[in-house]
C-alpha positions as CSV (number, residue, x, y, z in Angstrom):
1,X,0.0,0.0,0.0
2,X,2.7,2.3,0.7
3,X,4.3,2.1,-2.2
4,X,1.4,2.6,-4.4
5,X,1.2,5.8,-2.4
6,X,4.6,6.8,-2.8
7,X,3.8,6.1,-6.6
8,X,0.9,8.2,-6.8
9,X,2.1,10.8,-5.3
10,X,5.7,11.0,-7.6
11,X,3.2,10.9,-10.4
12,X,1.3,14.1,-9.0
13,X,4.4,15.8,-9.1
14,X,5.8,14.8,-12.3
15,X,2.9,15.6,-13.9
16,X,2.4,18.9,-11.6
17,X,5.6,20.2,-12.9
18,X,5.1,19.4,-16.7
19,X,2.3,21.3,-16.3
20,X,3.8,24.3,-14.7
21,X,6.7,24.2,-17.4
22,X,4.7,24.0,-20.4
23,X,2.5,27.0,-19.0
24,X,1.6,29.3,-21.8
25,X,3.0,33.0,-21.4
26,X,0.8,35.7,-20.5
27,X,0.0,38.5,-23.2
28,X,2.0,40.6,-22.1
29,X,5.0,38.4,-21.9
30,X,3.6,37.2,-25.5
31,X,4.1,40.3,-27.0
32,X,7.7,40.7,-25.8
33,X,8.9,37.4,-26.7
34,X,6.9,38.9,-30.6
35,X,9.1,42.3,-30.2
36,X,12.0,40.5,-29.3
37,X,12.1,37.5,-32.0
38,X,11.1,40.3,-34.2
39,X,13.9,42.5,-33.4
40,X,17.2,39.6,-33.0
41,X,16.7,38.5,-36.6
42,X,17.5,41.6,-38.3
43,X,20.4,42.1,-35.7
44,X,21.5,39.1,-37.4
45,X,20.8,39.0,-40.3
46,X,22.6,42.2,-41.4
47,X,25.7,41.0,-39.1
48,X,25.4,37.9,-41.3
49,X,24.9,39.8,-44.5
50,X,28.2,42.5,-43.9
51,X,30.2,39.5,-42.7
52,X,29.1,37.1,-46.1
53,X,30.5,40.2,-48.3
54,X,33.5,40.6,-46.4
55,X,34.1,37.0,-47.2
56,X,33.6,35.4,-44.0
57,X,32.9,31.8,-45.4
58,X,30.6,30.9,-42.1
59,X,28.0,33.4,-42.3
60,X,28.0,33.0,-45.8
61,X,26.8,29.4,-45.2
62,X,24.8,30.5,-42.4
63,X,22.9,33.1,-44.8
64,X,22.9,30.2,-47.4
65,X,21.3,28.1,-45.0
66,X,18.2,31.1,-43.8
67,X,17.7,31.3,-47.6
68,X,17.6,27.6,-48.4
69,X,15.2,27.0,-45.6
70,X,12.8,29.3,-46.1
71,X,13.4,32.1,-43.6
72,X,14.1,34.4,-45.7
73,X,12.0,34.3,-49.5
74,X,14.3,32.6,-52.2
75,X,11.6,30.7,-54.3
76,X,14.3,29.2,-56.9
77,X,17.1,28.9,-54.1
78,X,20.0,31.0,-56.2
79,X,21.2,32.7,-53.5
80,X,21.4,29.9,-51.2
81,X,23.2,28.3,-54.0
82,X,25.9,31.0,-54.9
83,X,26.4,31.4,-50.7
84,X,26.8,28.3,-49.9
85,X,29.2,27.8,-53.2
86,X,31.4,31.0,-51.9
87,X,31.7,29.0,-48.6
88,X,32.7,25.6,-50.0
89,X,34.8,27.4,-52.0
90,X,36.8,28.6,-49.2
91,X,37.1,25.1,-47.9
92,X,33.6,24.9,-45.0
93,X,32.9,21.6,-45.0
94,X,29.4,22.7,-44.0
95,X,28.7,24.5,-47.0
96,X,30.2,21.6,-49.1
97,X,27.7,19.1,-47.5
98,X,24.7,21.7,-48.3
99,X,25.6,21.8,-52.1
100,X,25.9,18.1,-52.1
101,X,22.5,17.7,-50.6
102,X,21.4,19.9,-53.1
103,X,22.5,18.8,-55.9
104,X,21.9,15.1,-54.8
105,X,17.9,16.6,-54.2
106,X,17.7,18.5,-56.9
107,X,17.0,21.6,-55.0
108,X,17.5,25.1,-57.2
109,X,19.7,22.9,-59.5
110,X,19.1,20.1,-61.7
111,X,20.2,16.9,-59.7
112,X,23.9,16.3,-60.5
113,X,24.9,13.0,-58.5
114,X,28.4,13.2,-59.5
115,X,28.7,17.2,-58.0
116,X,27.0,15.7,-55.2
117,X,29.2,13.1,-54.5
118,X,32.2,15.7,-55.0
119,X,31.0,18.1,-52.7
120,X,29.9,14.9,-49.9
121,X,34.3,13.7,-50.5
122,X,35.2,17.4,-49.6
123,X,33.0,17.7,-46.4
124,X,33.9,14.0,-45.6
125,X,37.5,14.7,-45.8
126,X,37.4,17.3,-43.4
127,X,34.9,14.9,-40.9
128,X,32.0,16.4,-41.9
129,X,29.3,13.3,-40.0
130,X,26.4,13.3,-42.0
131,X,28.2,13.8,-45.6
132,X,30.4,10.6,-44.6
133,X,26.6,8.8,-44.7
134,X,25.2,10.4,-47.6
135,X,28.6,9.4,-49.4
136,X,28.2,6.0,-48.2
137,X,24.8,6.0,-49.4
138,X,25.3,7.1,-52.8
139,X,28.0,5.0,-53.6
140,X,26.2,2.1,-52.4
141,X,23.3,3.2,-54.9
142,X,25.6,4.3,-57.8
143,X,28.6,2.5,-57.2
144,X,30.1,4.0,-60.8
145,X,29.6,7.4,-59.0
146,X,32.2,6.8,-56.7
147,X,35.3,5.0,-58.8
């Protein structure tokens, strides 16, 4: 009996304190959080725009990747594209694994396994996790790709 109790009462707690965490925010504090969010992005953004044309081949992936995921409006993906090609281009095996998912997706270019695979070798080379696995993937698929 006691330890049904003692069960029943770590349950109220558990269950007590989801509830207080997931507690929606008051209005007021709602409208902050709005101002806030609305204000940090463009703080951002421009830092991420100046540093991208100064050459800085991080935020140029990071711009490349606010483009390509729909935060800011790039229907056809070309300036994802270029960014994330100045980036790779400088050697970030980050923006080398985004232009091989690209072009292995066919997202603002037409599919290009063999580019893919190039850009998945230079990420790879460098470490990069998940281009090891899409590498792996592809050659396992299209074993000529990878000769």
């Amino acid at each position: 009996m006691k330890k049904v109790f003692l069960g029943l009462i770590v349950l109220v707690v558990l269950v007590g304190t989801i509830i207080f965490i997931n507690k929606p925010l008051s209005s007021n504090d709602s409208k902050q959080n709005v101002q806030n969010n609305k204000e940090k992005p463009n703080l951002g953004f421009e830092t991420l725009q100046d540093k991208a044309k100064k050459g800085d081949s991080k935020a140029q992936n990071e711009l490349g990747n606010l483009y390509a995921n729909g935060s800011i409006e790039d229907p056809t993906n070309k300036a994802a594209l270029k960014l994330f090609e100045q980036s790779a281009n400088q050697g970030y095996a980050e923006a080398q694994y985004n232009l091989g998912t690209m072009y292995q997706n066919a997202i603002g270019v037409d599919q290009d396994l063999k580019k893919a695979v190039m850009y998945f070798k230079l990420a790879a080379n460098q470490g990069h996790k998940e281009a090891k696995e899409n590498l792996e993937i592809l050659c396992e698929q299209e074993s000529t790709l990878c000769n």
